[in-house]
C-alpha positions as CSV (number, residue, x, y, z in Angstrom):
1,X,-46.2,-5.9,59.0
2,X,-48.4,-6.8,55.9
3,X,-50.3,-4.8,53.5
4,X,-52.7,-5.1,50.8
5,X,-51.5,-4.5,46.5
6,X,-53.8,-6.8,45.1
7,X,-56.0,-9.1,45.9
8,X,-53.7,-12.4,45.4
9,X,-51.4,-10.7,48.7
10,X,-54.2,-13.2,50.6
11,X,-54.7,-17.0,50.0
12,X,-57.7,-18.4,49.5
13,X,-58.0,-19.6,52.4
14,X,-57.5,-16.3,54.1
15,X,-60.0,-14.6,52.3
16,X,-62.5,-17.0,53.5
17,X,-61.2,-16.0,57.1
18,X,-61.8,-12.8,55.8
19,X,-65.2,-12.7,54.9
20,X,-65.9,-14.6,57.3
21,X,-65.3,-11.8,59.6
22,X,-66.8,-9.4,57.1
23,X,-69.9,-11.3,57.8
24,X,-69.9,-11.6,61.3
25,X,-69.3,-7.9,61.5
26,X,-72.9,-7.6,59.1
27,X,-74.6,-9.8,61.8
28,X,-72.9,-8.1,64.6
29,X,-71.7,-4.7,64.5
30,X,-71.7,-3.7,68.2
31,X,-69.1,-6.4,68.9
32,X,-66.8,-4.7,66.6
33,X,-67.7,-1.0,67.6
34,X,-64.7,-0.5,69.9
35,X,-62.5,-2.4,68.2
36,X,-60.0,0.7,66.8
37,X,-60.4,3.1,69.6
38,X,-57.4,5.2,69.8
39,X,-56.2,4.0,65.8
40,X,-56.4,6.3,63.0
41,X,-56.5,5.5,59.9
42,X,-55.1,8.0,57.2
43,X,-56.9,8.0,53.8
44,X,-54.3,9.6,50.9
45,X,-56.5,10.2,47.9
46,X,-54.5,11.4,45.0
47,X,-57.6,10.8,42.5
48,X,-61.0,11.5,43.0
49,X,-63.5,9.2,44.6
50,X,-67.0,8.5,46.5
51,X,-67.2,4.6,47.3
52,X,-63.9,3.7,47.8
53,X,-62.8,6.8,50.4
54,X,-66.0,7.3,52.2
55,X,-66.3,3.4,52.4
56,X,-62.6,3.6,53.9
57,X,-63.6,6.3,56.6
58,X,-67.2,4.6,57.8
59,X,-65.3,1.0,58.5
60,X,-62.8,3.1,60.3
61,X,-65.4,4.8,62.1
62,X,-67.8,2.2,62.5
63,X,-65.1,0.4,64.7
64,X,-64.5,3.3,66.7
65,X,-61.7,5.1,65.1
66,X,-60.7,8.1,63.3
67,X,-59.5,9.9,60.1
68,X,-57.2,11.8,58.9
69,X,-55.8,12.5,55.2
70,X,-56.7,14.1,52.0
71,X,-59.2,13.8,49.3
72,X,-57.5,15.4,46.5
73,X,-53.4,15.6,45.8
74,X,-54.0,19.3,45.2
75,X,-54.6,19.8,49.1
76,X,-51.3,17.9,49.8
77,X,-47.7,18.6,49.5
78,X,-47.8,16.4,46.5
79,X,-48.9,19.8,44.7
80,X,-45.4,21.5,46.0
81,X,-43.5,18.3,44.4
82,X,-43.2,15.6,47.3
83,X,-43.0,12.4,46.5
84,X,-44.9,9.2,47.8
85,X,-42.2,7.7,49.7
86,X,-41.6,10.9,51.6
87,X,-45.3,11.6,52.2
88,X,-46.0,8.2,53.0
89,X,-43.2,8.5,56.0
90,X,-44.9,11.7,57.1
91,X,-48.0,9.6,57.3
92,X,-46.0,6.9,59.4
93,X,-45.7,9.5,62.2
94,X,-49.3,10.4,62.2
95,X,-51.5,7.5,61.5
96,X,-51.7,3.5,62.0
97,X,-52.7,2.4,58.6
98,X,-53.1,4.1,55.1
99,X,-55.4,3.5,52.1
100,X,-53.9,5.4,49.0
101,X,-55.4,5.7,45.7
102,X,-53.2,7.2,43.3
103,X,-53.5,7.6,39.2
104,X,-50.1,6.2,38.7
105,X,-49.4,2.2,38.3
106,X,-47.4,0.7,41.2
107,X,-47.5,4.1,43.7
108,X,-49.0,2.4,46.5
109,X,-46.4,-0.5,46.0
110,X,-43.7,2.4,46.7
111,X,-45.1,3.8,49.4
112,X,-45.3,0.5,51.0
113,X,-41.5,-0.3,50.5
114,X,-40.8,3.3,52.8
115,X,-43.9,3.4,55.2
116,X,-43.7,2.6,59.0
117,X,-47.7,1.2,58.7
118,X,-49.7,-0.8,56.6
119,X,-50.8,0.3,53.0
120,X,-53.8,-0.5,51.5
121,X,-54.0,-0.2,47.8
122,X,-57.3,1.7,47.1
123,X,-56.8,1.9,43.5
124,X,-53.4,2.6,41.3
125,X,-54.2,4.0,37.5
126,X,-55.8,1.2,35.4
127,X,-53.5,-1.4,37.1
128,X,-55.4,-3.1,40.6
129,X,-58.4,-2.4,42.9
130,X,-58.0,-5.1,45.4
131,X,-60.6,-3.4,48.1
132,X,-63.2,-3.2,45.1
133,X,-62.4,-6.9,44.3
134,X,-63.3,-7.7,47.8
135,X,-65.7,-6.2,47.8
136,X,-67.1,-8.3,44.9
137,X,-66.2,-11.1,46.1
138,X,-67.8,-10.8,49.5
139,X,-70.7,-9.7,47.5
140,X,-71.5,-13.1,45.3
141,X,-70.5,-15.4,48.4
142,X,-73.2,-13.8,50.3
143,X,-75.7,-13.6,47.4
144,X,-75.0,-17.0,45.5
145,X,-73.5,-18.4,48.4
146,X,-69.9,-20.0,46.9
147,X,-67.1,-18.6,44.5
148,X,-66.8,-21.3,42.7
149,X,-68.7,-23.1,39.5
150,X,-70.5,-20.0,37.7
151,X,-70.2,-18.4,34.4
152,X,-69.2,-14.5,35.7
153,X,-69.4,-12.0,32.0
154,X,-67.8,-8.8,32.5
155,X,-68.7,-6.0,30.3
156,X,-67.4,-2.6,28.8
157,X,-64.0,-1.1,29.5
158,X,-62.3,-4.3,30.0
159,X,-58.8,-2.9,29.0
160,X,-58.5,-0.1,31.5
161,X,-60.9,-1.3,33.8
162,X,-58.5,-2.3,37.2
163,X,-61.8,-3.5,39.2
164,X,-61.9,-6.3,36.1
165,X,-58.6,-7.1,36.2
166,X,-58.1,-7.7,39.9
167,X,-61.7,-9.5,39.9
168,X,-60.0,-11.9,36.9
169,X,-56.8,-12.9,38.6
170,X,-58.9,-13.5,41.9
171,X,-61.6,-15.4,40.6
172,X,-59.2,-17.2,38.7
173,X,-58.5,-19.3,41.6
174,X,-61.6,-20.9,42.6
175,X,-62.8,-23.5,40.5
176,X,-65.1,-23.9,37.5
177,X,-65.3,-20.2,37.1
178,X,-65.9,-19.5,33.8
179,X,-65.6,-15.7,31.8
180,X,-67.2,-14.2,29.2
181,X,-65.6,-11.3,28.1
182,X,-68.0,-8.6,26.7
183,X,-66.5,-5.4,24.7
184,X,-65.5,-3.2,21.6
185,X,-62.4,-4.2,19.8
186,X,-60.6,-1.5,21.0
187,X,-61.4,-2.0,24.7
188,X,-61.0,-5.6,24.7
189,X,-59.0,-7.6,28.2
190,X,-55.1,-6.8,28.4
191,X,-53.1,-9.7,26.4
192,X,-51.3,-10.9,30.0
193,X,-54.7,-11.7,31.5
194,X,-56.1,-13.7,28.3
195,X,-52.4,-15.5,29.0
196,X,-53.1,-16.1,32.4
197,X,-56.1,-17.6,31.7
198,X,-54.7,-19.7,29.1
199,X,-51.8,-21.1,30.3
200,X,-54.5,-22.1,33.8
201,X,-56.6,-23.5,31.6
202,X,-59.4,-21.8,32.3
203,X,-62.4,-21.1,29.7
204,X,-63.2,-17.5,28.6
205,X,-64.5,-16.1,25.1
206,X,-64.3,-12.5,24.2
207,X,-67.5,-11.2,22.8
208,X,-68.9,-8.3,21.2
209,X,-72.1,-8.0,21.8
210,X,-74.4,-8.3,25.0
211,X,-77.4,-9.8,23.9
212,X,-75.6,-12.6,22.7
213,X,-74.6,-14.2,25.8
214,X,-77.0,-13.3,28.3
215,X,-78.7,-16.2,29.2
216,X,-75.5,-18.4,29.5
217,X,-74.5,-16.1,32.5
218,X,-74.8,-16.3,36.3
219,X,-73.5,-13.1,36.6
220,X,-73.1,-10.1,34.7
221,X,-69.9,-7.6,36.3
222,X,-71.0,-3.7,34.3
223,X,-68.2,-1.3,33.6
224,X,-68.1,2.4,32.2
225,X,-65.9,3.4,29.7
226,X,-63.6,5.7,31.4
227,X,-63.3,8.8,30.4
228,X,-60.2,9.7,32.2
229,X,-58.6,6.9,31.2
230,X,-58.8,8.0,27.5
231,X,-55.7,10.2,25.6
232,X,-58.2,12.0,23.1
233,X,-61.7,13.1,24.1
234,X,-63.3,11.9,20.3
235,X,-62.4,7.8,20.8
236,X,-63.8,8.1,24.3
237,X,-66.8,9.8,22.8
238,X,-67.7,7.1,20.0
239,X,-67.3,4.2,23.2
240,X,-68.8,5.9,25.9
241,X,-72.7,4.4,24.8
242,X,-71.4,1.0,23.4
243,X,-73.4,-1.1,26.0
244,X,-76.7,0.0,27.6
245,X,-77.8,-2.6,30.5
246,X,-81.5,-2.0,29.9
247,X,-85.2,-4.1,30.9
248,X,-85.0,-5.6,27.2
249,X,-81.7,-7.0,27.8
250,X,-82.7,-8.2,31.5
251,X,-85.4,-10.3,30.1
252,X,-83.3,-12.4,28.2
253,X,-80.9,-13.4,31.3
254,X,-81.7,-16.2,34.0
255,X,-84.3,-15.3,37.0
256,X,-81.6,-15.6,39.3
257,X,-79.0,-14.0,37.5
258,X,-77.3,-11.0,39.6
259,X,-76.0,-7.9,38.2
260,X,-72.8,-6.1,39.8
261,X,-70.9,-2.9,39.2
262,X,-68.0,-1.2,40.8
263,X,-69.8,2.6,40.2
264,X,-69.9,5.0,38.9
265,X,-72.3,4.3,36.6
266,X,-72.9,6.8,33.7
267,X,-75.2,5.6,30.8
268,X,-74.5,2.1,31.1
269,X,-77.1,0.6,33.1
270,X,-80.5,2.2,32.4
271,X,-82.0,3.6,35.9
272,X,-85.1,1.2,35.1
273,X,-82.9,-1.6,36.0
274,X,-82.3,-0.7,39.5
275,X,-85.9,-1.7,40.8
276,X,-84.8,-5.6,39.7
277,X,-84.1,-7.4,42.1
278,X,-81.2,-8.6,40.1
279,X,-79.3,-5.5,40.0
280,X,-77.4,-5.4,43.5
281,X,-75.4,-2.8,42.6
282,X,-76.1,-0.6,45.4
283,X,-75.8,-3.9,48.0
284,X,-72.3,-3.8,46.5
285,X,-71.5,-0.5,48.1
286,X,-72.5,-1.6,51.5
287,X,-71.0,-5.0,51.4
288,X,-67.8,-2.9,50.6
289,X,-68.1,-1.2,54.1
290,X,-68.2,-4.8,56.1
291,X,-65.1,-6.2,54.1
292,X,-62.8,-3.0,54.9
293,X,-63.7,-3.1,58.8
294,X,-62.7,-6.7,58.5
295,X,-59.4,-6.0,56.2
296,X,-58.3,-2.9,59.2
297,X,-58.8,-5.1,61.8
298,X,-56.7,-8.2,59.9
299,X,-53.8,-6.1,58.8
300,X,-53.8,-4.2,62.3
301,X,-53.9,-7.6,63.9
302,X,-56.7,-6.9,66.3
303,X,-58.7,-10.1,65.4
């Protein structure tokens, strides 16, 4: 039985299996639709969330299954004091496969050591998003067309931001990819990813302002600054506007550069943006959907 913590549990070369299904199931969704009948899948959702959940349940349903689970810990026994690993072997009983998000580093890893089903790791504190990174990644091979040899800058909450650092230690295995880093002092990328990135050799800078590297980029990875990530509401208060993705700032990037974010978005990508045909934000969300029907059926084995 296999599951998913981050997005290096899969080689390369099984990601490209992977979204190479992901794509087939884009160009082909009635070959797929059956696929699940009669699995559940069970979606445990100890932190709040739009994409990520909803994304979860229309792959499930899309290939003919069904959900179960809960969308906040409050409406779970977590709220009477249960723990993970005994709720995740409750979940065992009912369901074939689970995708938890949970506020606390490393939960999803626990529940995986005591469940009876696959785990999918749909988001643990500021620590990995492996679904979100696949999503990414599915996202620039089917709009650049290769993962490899581009300059990628990723901008804003770069030290709490898990969809940056799982994108980072994924994309730091395909070759010639180099980073700008883009933020505030104080939100700058965790010390054990510039290491990383170091000791493979790979460039990076760290940067404080946007304007200043637009034009070297082929794509440009927008964050928020996370308000729940923050202990005291006045340091998340002077960040929360330090980058503003606006049409002035688009005019100095390359006509084919492409735009990605996770979302939420707040304030940091001005709304006049979205008409661009750069920004592909919101072709993001549904690439997500593709690459979870394809990661259920892989880690259920039913391809």
């Amino acid at each position: 039985m296999r599951h998913l913590m981050t997005p290096m549990d899969f080689s390369v070369e099984e990601l490209d299996k992977l979204f190479d299904l992901a794509s087939d199931i884009e160009k082909n969704p009635e070959k797929y639709a059956h696929k699940c009948d009669g699995k559940k899948l069970a979606t445990c959702f100890y932190e709040p969330s739009t994409r990520t959940r909803l994304s979860f349940e229309t792959a499930m349903i899309n290939l003919g299954g069904s959900v179960i689970g809960f969308s906040d810990a409050g409406s779970s026994s977590a709220a009477k004091g249960e723990s993970v690993s005994d709720t995740i072997r409750v979940i065992s009983c009912f369901a074939d496969i689970c995708a938890m998000r949970h506020p606390k580093e490393g939960a999803p890893m626990v529940a995986a050591g005591r469940s009876g089903i696959p785990v999918i790791n749909a988001g643990d504190g500021g620590h990995q998003h492996p679904t979100q990174t696949l999503t990414d990644l599915l996202t620039i091979r089917a709009l650049k067309g290769r993962l490899d040899n581009f300059t990628i800058g990723l901008c804003g909450d770069l030290k709490f931001g898990r969809t940056v650092h799982s994108l980072v230690n994924a994309l730091a295995r395909y070759s010639n990819v180099r980073f700008v880093f883009i933020s505030p002092e104080e939100l700058r990328i965790p010390g054990y990813l510039r290491d990383m990135l170091w000791d493979k050799a790979i460039t990076f800078k760290e940067v404080i302002r946007l304007e200043d590297v637009m034009g070297e980029l082929d794509l440009l990875y927008m964050t928020r600054v996370q308000r729940e990530r923050f202990f005291n509401e006045e340091d998340y208060v002077r960040l929360k506007d330090f980058y503003i993705l606006n049409k002035a700032k688009m005019d100095l990037a390359k006509e084919d550069m492409l735009v990605l974010h996770p979302l939420p978005r707040v304030n940091e990508i001005s709304v006049e943006v979205d008409d661009d045909p750069r920004a592909v934000y919101f072709k993001q969300v549904q690439y997500g959907v593709y690459v979870r029907m394809a990661l259920i059926l892989t880690l259920l084995e039913l391809v």
